[in-house]
C-alpha positions in Angstrom: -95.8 121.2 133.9 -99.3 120.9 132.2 -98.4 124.0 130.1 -95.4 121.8 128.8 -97.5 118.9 128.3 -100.0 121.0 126.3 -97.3 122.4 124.1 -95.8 119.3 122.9 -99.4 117.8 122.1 -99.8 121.3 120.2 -96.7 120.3 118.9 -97.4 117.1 117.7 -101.0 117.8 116.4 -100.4 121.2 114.9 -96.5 121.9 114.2 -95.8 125.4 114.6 -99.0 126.2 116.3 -97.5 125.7 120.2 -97.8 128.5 122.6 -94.3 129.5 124.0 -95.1 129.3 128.3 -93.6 132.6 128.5 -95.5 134.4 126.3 -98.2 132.9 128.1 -97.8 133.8 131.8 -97.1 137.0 130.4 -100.2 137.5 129.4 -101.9 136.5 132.9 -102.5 139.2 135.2 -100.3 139.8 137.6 -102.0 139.1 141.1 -103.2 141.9 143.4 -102.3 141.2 146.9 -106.0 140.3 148.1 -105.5 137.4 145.6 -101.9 136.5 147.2 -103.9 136.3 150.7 -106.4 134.2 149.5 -106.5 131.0 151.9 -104.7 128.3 150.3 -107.5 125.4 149.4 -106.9 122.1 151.3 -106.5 118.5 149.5 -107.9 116.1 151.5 -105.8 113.4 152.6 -105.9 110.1 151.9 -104.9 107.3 153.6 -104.0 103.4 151.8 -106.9 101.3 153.2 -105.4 98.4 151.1 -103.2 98.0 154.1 -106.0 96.6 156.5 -106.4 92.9 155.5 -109.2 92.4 153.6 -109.7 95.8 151.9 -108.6 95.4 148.4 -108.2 98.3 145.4 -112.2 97.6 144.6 -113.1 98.0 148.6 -111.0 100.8 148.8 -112.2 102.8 145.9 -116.0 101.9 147.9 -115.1 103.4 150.8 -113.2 106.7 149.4 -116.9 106.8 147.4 -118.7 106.9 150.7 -116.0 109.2 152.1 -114.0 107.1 154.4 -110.4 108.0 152.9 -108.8 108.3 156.4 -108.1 105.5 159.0 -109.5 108.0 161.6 -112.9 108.1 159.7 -113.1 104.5 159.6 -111.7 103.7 163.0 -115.0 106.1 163.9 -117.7 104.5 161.7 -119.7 101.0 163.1 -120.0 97.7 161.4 -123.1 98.8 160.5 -122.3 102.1 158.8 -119.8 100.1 156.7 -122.5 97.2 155.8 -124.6 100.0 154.8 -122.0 101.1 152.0 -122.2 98.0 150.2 -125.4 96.4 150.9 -124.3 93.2 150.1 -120.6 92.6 151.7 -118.0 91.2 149.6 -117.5 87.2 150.2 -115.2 87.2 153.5 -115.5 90.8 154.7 -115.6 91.5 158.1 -116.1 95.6 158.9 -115.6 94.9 162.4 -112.0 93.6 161.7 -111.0 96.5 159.6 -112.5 98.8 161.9 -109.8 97.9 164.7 -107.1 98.0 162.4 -107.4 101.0 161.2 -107.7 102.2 165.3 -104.5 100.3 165.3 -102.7 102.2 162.7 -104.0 105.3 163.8 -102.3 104.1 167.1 -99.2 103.9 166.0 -98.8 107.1 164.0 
């Protein structure tokens, strides 16, 4: 899908000049079984925090920075550990409250 995307900006830019994909994953290697039993890498996970009241897009982005992107990781951290992330709390916060939400979700899934 990127390949295509490249092609039509090649296309665009510099008519003529656009890589066909074949041609391309023809000229890859072919992969040696080693390489085809190479452990698959992992995405971590991420879980909407915007869905505990009073965790917006902003708080969210915050706490994925600090690496609470699950509701188990924040059901597990203190008030204090949240506080600590922002130093100054947004107006209205209240870690403790999203603390046992997020237990709650985790709860019910």
């Amino acid at each position: 899908m990127l390949n295509q995307l490249l092609n039509r900006v090649r296309n665009y830019f510099l008519p003529g000049q656009a890589k066909d994909n074949h041609r391309e994953n023809a000229e890859q290697p072919p992969q040696t079984e080693n390489a085809s039993r190479a452990p698959a890498r992992q995405k971590t996970a991420k879980d909407d925090l915007t869905v505990i009241k009073g965790i917006g897009a902003a708080t969210q982005q915050r706490l994925y920075g600090a690496g609470f992107m699950t509701y188990e990781k924040l059901a597990g951290a203190s008030p204090a550990e949240i506080r600590g992330i922002f130093g100054r709390m947004p107006p209205g916060a209240k870690p403790e409250q999203w603390i046992e939400q997020a237990r709650a979700l985790l709860k019910r899934a």
